[in-house]
C-alpha positions in Angstrom: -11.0 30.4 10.8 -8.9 28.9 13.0 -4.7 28.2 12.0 -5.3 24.6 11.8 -7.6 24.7 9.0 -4.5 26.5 7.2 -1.4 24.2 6.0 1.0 24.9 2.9 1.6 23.0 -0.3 5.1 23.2 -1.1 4.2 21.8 -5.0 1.6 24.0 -5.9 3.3 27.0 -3.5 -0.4 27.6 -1.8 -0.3 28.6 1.7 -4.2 28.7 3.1 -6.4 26.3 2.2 -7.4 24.5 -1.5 -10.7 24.0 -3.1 -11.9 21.1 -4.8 -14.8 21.1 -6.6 -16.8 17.7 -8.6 -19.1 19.1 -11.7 -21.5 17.9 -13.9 -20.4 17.8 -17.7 -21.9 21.0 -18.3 -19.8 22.5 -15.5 -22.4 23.2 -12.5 -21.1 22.2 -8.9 -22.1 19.2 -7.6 -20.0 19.0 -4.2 -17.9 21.6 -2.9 -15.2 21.2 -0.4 -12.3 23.1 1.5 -9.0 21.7 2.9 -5.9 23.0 4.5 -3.4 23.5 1.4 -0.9 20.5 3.1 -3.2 17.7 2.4 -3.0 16.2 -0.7 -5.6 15.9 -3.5 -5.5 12.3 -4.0 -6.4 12.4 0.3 -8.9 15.4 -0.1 -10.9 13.5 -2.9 -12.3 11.0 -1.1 -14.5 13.4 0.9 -16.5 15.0 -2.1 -16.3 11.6 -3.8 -18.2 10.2 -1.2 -20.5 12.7 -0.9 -21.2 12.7 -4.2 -22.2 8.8 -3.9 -24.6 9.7 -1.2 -26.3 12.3 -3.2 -26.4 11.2 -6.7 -26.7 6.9 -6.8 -26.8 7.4 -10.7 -23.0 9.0 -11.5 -21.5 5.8 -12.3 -18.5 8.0 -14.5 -15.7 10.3 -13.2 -12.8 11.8 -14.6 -10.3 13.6 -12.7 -6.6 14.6 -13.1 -3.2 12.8 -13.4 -3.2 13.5 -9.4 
């Protein structure tokens, strides 16, 4: 993969990329995706989030983390 799809996060001390990940309750995947480690999770959700809406018009509940 190319460099630019590689970035480091200095808080979590990755250097790559990060995955992030939005499951059902019973913990199957619903949306999978991949960013460069430097972009931040609040940033990064709004890509699976989004996709999620587009897939599955019935979710109308998410938790996530303090992030």
């Amino acid at each position: 993969m190319p460099s630019a799809s590689r970035g480091l996060d200095g808080g979590k001390l990755v250097n790559g990329r990060k995955g992030h990940i939005v499951t059902d309750s019973l913990g199957l995947l619903l949306v999978v995706a991949v960013t460069a480690a430097n972009v931040g999770d609040r940033e990064a959700a709004t890509g699976p989030l989004t996709r999620l809406r587009e897939l599955r018009r019935d979710i109308c509940l998410v938790w996530a983390d303090g992030g």
